[in-house]
C-alpha positions, 0 to 999 in steps of 0.5 A: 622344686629345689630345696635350699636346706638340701641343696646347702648340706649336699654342697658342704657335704660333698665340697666341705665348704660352708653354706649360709642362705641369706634370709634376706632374699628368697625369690630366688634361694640366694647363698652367700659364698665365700669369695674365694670358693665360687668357681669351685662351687658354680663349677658343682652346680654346673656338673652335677647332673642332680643339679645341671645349672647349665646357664648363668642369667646374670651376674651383678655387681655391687658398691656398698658405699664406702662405710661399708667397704664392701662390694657384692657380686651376685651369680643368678643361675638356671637349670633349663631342664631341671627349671630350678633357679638359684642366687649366690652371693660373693662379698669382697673388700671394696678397697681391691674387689676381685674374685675368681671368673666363672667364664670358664664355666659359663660363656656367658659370663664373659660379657657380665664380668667385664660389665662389673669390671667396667662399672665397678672396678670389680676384677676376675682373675683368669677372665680371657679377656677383662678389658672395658666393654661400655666405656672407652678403654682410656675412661677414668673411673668406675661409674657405678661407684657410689663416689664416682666422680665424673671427669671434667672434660674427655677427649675436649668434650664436656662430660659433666650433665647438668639436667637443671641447666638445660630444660627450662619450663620442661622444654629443653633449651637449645644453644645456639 
C-alpha cells in the first residue's frame, strides 16, 4: 500500500518541491501541485521504479466559477504492477489557465488534455497536437465553462435547446 506521508517527504526530498495532501479527498490520495511543477513531478512517478505509475487514468479539468477564479486539473494516476492509485491536483488562474502536458510522459494524455482543452479552454503547453476533439474546430466558447453561453445559430442551425419547449405531457412534440 502506498503511504501518502512517505510518498510526499521522498517527493520533496528528492525534487525539493513542497507537497501538501489535500485533506479534502482521500480515495485515492490526492496532492495538490503546484502548477508549474507537474510535469517535473508525473515525470518522478512515472520513472521511479519504487513508484512506476506507468498509466494516467484520466485527467479532468475544472471551472471553479468565475468568484473563485480558478480552475482545477486533476491527473488520477496508476501503477498496474505496483496497484497504487493516486490524484494530483493542479490549480490555475481561471482568466489564462494553462499548464505544461504530460503526454510526453503518458500518451494517453494526448486525448484527455485536448478534452480539457476543448471544454475548458484549459492549455498545455508542448501538447503535440492541442486542437478540439469533440467540437468543430471553429466552435465559440468553452462548453464546460460555468458562464458559457451557447451561441444562437451554427452554421444556419439552431443550437440553443430548449427542454420546455419541445416535450409537452412527456411526449415529445414533433413540428411539422
Amino acid at each position: 500500500m502506498l503511504d501518502p506521508e512517505y510518498l510526499v517527504l521522498d517527493i520533496e526530498t528528492s525534487l525539493g518541491i513542497t507537497l501538501a495532501i489535500d485533506q479534502g479527498m482521500n480515495t485515492p490520495v490526492c496532492l495538490n501541485v503546484d502548477f508549474e511543477k507537474i510535469h517535473q513531478i508525473c515525470e518522478f512517478l512515472h520513472e521511479d521504479d519504487r513508484y512506476y505509475f506507468d498509466q494516467l487514468s484520466s485527467l479532468t479539468g475544472i471551472d471553479n466559477g468565475i468568484e473563485a477564479a480558478t480552475m482545477e486539473v486533476i491527473y488520477h494516476l496508476y501503477s498496474i504492477p505496483k496497484d497504487y492509485h493516486l490524484a494530483l491536483k493542479v490549480v490555475l488562474p481561471r482568466e489564462n489557465p494553462e499548464v505544461e502536458s504530460v503526454a510526453n510522459i503518458w500518451r494517453t494524455a494526448n486525448w484527455h488534455e485536448r478534452e480539457a482543452y476543448d471544454l475548458l479552454g484549459i492549455r498545455f503547453t508542448g501538447h503535440p497536437d492541442l486542437r478540439r476533439i469533440l467540437l468543430p474546430a471553429d466552435w465559440e466558447g468553452y462548453p464546460l465553462r460555468k458562464d458559457y453561453q451557447a451561441q444562437e445559430k451554427y452554421h444556419g442551425m439552431t443550437v440553443k435547446y430548449d427542454r420546455d419547449d419541445s416535450v409537452e405531457n412527456g411526449e415529445l412534440k414533433m413540428e411539422n
